[in-house]
ZAMARGU-4260 file (C-alpha; in steps of 0.2 Angstrom, whole numbers, plus 5000, padded with zeros to 4 digits):
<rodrens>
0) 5033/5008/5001 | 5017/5000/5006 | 5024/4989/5022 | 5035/5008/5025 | 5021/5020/5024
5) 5011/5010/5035 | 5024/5008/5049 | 5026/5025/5051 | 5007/5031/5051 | 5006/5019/5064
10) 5024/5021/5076 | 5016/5040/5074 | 4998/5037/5081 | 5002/5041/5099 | 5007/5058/5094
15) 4991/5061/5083 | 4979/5075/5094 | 4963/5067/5091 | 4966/5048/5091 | 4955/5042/5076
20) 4950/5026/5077 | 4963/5012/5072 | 4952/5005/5058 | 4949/5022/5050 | 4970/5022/5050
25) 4971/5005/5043 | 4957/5009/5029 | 4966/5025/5024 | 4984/5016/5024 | 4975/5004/5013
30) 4969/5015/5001 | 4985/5025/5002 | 4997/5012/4998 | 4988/4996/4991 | 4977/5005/4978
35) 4988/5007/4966 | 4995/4988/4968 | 4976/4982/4965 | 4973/4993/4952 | 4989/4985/4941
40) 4982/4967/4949 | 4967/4971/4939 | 4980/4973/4923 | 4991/4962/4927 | 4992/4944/4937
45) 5005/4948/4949 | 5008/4929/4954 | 5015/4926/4938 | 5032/4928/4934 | 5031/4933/4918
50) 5020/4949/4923 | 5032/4954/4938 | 5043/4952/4927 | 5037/4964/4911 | 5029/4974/4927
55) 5049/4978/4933 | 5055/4982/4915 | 5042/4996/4914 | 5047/5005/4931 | 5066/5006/4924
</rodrens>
């Protein structure tokens, strides 16, 4: 969802009325999307297989 979200914010910035800044887009897609990935990094080491792994059997 993260890779998603943040394509269509941004395919959708020319039709935004106030054109904010690119890097107050690209801190709020940030925080939007990646929070919740580095709030499981925190629990979990997401390099490791074992963790994806445990990480998948708990979202099914």
């Amino acid at each position: 969802m993260a890779i998603y979200g943040a394509l269509i914010i941004f395919s959708m910035y020319p039709l935004l009325p106030d054109k904010p800044p690119v890097d107050e887009l690209q801190n709020f897609v940030s925080d939007m999307f990646m929070g919740p990935m580095v709030k499981l990094g925190k629990i979990f080491n997401l390099n490791r297989s074992f963790d994806i792994v445990a990480y998948k059997q708990n979202i099914q």
